[in-house]
N, C-alpha and C positions, 0 to 999 in steps of 0.2 A: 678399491672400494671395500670400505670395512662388512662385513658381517651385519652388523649392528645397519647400517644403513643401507646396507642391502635387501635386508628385510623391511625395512620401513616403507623404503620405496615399492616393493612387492605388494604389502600390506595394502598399504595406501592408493595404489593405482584406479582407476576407473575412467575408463573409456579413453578419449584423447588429453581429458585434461586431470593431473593430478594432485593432489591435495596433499602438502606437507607442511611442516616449515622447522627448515632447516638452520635457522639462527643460532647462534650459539645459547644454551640452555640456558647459561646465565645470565641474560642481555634480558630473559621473560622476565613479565611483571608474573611474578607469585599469586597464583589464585584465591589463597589467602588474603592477597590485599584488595580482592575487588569488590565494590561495594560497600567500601565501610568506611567512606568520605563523611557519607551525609545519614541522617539518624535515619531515614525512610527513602525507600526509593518508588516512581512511579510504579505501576504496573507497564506500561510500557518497556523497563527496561530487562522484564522476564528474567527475574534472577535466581539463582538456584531453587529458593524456597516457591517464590512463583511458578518455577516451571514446575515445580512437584505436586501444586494443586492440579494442574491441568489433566490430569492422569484419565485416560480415557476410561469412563462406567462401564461395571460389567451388564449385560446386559438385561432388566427386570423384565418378567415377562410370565404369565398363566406357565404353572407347572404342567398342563397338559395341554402346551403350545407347541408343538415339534416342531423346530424351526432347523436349517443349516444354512452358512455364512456362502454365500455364490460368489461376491466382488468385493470391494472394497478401491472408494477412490479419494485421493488424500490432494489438498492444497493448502501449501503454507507461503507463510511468508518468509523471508531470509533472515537470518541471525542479524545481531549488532553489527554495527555497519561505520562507515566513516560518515561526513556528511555527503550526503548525494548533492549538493551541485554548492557554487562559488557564493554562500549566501552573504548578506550585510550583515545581519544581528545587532551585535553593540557595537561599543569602541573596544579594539583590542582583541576583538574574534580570532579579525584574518591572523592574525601572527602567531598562535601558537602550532608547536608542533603536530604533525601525524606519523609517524614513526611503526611500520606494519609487520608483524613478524614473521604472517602467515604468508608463504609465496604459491605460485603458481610453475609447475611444468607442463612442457608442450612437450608431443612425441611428433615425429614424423607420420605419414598416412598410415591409416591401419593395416592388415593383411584382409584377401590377398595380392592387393595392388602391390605394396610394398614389393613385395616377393617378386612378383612378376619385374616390375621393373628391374629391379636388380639383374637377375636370370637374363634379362636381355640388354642389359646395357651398352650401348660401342664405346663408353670410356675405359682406358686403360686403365680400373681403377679394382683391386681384388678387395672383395669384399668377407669378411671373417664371420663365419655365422649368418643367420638369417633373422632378419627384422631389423627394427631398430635398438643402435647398439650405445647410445646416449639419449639425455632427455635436456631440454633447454628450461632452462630456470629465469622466471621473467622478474626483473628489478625496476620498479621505477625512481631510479638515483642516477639517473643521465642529465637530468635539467636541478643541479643543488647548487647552484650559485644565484641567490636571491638577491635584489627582488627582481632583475631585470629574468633570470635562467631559472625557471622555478614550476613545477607541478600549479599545479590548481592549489592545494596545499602544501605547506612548509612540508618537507620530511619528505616519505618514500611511499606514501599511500597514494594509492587514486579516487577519483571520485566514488563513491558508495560503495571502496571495498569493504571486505567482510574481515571481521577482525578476530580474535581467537575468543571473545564473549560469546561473539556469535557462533565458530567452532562450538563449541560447549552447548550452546543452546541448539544446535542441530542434532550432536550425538545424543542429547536426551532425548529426544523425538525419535531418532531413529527405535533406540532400548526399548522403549514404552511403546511404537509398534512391536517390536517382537517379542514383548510379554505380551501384547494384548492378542494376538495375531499370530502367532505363528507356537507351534508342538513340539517344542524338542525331540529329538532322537531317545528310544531308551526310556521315555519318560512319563509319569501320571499326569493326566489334566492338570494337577494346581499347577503343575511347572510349564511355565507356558501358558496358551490362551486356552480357555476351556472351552469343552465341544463347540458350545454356541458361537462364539469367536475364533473356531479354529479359520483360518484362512489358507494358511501352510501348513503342514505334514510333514516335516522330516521325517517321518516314519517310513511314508511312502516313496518310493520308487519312482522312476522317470531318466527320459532324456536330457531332460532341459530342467538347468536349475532354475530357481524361483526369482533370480536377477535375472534371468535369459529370455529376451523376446522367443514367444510372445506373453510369457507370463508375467511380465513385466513392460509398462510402458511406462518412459520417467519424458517428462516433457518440462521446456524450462526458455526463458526467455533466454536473449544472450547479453545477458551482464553478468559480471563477474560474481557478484554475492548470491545471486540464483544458480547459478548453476553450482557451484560453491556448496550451497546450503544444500542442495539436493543430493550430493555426492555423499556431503557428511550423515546427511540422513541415512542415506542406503548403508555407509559404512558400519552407522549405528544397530541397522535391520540386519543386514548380512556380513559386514566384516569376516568372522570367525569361518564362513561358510566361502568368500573369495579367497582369504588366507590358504583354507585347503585345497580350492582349485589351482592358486597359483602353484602348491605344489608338485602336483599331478599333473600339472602339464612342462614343466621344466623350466629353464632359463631361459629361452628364446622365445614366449608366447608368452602372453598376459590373459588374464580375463578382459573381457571388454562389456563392459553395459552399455547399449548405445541412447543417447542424448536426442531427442527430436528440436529442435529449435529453428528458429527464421531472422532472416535480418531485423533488428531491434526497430527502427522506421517505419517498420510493414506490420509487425507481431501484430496479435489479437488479446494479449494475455497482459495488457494494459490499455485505458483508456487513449485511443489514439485518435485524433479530432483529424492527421495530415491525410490521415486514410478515408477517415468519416464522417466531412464536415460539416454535416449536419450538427452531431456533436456540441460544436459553436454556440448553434442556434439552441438548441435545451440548456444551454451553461447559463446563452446572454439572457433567456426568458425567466428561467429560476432567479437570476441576479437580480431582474428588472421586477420582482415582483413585491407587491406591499407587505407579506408575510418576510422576505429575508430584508425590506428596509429596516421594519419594525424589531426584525432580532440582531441584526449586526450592525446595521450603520444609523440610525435616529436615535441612540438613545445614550444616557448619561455612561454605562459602563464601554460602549465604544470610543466616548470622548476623552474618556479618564485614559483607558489602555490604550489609543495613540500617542497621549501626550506623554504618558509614560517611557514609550520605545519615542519617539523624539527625544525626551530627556537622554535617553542611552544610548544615543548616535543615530536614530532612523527609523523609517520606517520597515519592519522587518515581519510582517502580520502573516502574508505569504508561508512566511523560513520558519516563522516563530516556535511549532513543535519541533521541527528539525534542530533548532539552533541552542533551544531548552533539553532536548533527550540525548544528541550526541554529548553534552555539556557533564550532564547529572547521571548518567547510565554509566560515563568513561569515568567516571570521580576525576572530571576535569571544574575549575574555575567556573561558579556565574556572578555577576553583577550583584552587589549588596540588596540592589533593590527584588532583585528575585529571589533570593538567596532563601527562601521563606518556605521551603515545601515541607508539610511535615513537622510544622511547628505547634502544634497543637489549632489552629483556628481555619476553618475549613473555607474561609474566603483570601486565602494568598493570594499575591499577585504571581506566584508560580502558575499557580490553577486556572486561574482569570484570565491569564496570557495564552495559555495553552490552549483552552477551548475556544478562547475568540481567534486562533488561528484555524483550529480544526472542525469545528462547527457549521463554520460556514459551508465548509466543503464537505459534510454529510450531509449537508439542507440539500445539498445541490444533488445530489446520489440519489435522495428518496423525494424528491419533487415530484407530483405530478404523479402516482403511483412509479416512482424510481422509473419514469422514461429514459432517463441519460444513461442509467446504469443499463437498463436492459435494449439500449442500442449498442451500448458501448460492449456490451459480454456476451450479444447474442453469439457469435460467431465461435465464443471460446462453450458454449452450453453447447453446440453441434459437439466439439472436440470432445466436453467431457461424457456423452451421450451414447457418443460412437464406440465408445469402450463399455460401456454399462445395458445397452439394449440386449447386448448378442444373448442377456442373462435374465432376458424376461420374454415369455412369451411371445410371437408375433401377434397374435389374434389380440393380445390387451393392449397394444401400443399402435398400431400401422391406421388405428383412425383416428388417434390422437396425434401420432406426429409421422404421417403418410411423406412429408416431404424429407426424412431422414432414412427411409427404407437404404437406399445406395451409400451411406455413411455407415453402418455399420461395420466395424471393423472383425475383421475373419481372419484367425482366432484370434480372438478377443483375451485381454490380459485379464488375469483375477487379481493384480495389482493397478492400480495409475495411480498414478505422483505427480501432481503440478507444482512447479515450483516459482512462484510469483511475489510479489508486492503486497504491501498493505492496504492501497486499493484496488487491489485485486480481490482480494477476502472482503473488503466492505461491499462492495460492487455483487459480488455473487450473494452474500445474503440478502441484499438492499431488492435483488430481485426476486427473490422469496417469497415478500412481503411486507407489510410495515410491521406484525408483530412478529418480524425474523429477528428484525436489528429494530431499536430505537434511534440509531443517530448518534446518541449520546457519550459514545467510547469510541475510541481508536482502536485499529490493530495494533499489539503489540508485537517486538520483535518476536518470531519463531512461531508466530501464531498459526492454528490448523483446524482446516475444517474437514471434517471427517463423515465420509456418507458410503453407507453399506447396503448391499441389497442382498433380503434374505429369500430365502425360499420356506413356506412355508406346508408343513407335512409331504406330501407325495404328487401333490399336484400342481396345477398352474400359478397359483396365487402367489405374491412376489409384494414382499413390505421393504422397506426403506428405514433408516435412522440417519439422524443428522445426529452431527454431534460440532461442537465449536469449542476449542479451547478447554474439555470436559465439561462443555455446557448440555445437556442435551435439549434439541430445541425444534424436535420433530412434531410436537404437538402446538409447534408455533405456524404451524405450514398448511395455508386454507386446507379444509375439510377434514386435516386429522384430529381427532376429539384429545380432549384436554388430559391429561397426566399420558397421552397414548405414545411408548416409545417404538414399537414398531406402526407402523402405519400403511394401506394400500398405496403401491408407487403409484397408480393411478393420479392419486393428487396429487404430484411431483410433478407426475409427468403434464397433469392439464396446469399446471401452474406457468409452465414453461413453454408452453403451445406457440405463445402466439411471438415471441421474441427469439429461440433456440435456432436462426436459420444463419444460412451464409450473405443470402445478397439480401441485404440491407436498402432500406432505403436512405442514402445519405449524402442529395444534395442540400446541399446550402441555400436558405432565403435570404441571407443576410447579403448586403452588400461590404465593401470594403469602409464603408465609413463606419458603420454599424459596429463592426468589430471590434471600434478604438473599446478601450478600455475606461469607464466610468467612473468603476470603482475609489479608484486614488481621488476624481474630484470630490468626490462624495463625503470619504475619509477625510479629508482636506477641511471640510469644512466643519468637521467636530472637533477641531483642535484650534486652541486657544489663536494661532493666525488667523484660524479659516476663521474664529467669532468676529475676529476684528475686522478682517476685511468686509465680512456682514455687516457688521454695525455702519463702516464709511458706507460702502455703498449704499446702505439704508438711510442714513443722513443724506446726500446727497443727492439720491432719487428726491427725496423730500422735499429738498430745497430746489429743483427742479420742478418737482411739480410743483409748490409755492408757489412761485413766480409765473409757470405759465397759466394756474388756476385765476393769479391775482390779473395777469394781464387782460387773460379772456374777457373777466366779470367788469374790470374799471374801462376798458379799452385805452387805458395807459401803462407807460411804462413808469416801474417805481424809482422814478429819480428824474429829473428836471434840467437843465440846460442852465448855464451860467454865461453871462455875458456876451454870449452869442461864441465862445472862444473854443465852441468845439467838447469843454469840458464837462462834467457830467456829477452831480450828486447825490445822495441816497434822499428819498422824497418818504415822508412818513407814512405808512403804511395802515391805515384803518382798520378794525375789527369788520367784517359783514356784519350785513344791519338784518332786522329780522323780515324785510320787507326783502329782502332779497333771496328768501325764498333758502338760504343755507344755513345749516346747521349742524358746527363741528362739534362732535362730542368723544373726542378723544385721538390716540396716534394711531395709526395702524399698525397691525399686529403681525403682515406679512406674512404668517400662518408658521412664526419661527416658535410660538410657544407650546405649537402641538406637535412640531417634530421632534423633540426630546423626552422621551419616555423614561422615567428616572426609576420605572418598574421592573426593565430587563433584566432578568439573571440569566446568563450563558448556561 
């Protein structure tokens, strides 16, 4: 083992699973070449210049405010990623490559099991050194014989890995917390976070470094791009600082950060309806409601952007940001007819497409005062709660949230790190409030929401900042007053009362028929088939009722007998007379020309 990769793998290690990628250097695309496909790129695809806007604000505040930094709790979303599941899109999607350069190692169990086992083994088997003494490199190139032997994707990726844009976009994140946050060794305030943002102290002394439970809690669902993202994160915050523990403890030990997560089926740290099915019931009620017919499915721009995705092979409304951002983020191939972003006129059907996929599904988040969101996260607001109490008085919190006394975690980290999805991030602001998030925007790749509890002067008092993306958005949060960036946690904390618990109420009222899904007929019917099938069945109903109006009122039927021979002919058909008491004055309208609103803009 070279030197060179010796240290890499040192470098790089964190906990069980490790982050490198060991492809040959030249096989990388050039960083240079990313992003310079298309003249603009979404904000979604968080590219270098965008992640540099997001730069967390220092913090404004009355000059004779004495405030110190207590916590700090971060949740992002994962870097660029491959596509997360087998979507349709257009024609010609499935077949292009995925090709991944970033891999993954696994070590053997940690110490001190490892050890133990060893030291007692009955196999005849001598062991050199203590721990483990390789690491397993995981490839997925075992099924490349297409199309029958084949990944989900052509090539060697898997579903929603993370790919090295998104590397990139985690180590910025990490860097920008340890300007923001953390003192260098040796150094003045500008280098580093200043007092007010101090969170860390290399200055100071300890046991336990600042990645080491409990000063540290990093939590993360178990997909590969979350956990992924979260490592490069830390590498980015401590790197330099693992580097010199790795070599202070020698050859045979690692550092280890340890990883909190759950089976991905059960987790809390995504909307999980198999868990909480009630769930269902807030999706199917939102959907069924007159506010989301009138913005997604009755009106002329729903009609246009189905028939559109028909034209390009399908219907793809669902995948449609998915199949649009992995597309234009990767400077991969899209369809002529989208090919439009960025071209000077702010109604593309890049745009149009986009939010009629993603729209809908922040209607459904902020429904109802965000109910969906705030069943679906209650459980994950206990998690982020139980690390942020231990740093607030008991007497200001235990009659707001009496049911979270025994959650408290002891000792409590002055770091946490979530590392989640992107509706993860909508979902916790959505619970907020309405003027937290509008709906209106997606998360983007490596997106972070940032919430700090401070202490303020010498006593009990304890403010809060939100911060999103460098947005700050504390004075967006019922009762904190307008331009206010610190604010009483108090109003955090009752904001969150009555949702932040574990047991849930989450059965189901729906039945099993209830669940089929609507939507598609719905859709169905704003596209140029679904007109036509209207129109027949409208003629038809018509001529049905025609004939049984005309037979009621003549008590005949309209056609006459011939010959006695069984055979039958059309008998002329009369206007009603005015003596009969009817009077047609027109078609009926079937109530099809008020379900098209040709008013909607997404």
């Amino acid at each position: 083992m070279t030197n060179w990769w010796y240290s890499l793998q040192r470098f790089t290690q964190l906990s069980f699973l490790i982050i490198i990628s060991n492809a040959n250097a030249n096989e990388f695309e050039p960083t240079n070449k990313w992003y310079t496909r298309y003249s603009e790129y979404p904000e979604y695809c968080s590219t270098p210049t965008q992640m540099e806007e997001r730069a967390i604000p220092p913090l404004n505040k009355p000059a004779d405010l004495q405030t110190s930094l207590l916590h700090v709790t971060i949740i992002i979303r994962h870097g660029a990623r491959t596509p997360w599941n087998d979507h349709t899109c257009w024609t010609g999607w499935k077949e292009q490559d995925w090709n991944c350069e970033l891999k993954t190692l696994t070590a053997p169990p940690s110490q001190p099991e490892i050890l133990l086992l060893e030291k007692n083994t009955t196999e005849n088997v001598e062991l050199n050194g203590e721990g483990a003494m390789f690491l397993f490199e995981k490839n997925y190139d075992a099924l490349m014989d297409p199309p029958q032997l084949r990944n989900t994707f052509k090539g060697n990726c898997q579903k929603g890995q993370l790919l090295m844009r998104g590397y990139v976009q985690e180590l910025h994140n990490g860097k920008m917390l340890r300007d923001t946050y953390v003192k260098e060794q040796n150094s003045a305030n500008s280098e580093g976070g200043t007092d007010d943002l101090v969170l860390i102290d290399l200055n100071e002394g300890g046991d336990l470094r600042p990645y080491e439970e409990p000063n540290l809690y990093y939590r993360a669902d178990d997909d590969q791009r979350t956990i992924m993202s979260g490592q490069v994160l830390l590498r980015g915050l401590f790197g330099d600082l693992i580097q010199q523990h790795s070599k202070e403890l020698g050859t045979q030990v690692d550092p280890t950060i340890v990883l909190h997560t759950a089976d991905k089926n059960r987790d809390i740290l995504s909307m999980n309806p198999d868990v909480c099915p009630r769930l269902n019931d807030l999706w199917d009620e939102a959907e069924k409601s007159l506010e989301y017919a009138k913005k997604f499915v009755n009106n002329r721009e729903s009609q246009e952007l189905n028939e559109l995705m028909q034209s390009l092979g399908g219907d793809f409304r669902d995948q449609a940001e998915d199949c649009l951002m992995t597309a234009i983020c990767n400077d991969r191939d899209l369809p002529e007819a989208l090919d439009d972003f960025g071209q000077g006129h702010a109604n593309n059907y890049f745009d149009r497409l986009d939010k009629y996929s993603f729209k809908p599904f922040n209607f459904i988040l902020r429904y109802n005062n965000a109910a969906y969101s705030k069943l679906a996260f209650g459980p994950m607001w206990v998690n982020i709660l139980s690390n942020v109490l231990a740093y607030i008085p008991t007497s200001t919190w235990h009659n707001i949230l009496p049911n979270l006394i025994s959650e408290v975690r002891s000792p409590s980290p002055t770091l946490a790190l979530f590392s989640a999805h992107d509706t993860t991030i909508l979902s916790i602001l959505a619970t907020l409030g309405e003027n937290v998030w509008d709906g209106q925007t997606w998360a983007p790749y490596a997106s972070m929401i940032v919430m700090e509890i401070h202490k303020v002067g010498t006593g009990d008092e304890r403010r809060f900042r939100l911060v999103y993306n460098g947005q700050i958005l504390t004075d967006k949060v019922q009762g904190c007053a307008q331009d206010e960036e610190l604010c009483d946690v108090k109003n955090l904390l009752t904001t969150v009362k009555d949702f932040a618990v574990k047991k849930r109420n989450c059965e189901s009222n729906l039945s099993s028929s209830d669940e089929l899904d609507t939507l598609a007929l719905k859709q169905m019917i704003f596209t140029s088939k679904g007109t036509a099938i209207i129109f027949l069945f409208t003629m038809l109903s018509g001529a049905v009722g025609g004939l049984v109006t005309y037979v009621f009122l003549t008590h005949r039927l309209p056609c006459r007998r011939i010959d006695g021979k069984g055979e039958f002919s059309k008998a002329p058909i009369s206007a009603p007379r005015a003596d009969d008491g009817i009077a047609i004055t027109g078609v009926p309208d079937y109530g099809l020309g008020s379900m098209l609103d040709e008013n909607i803009i997404l």
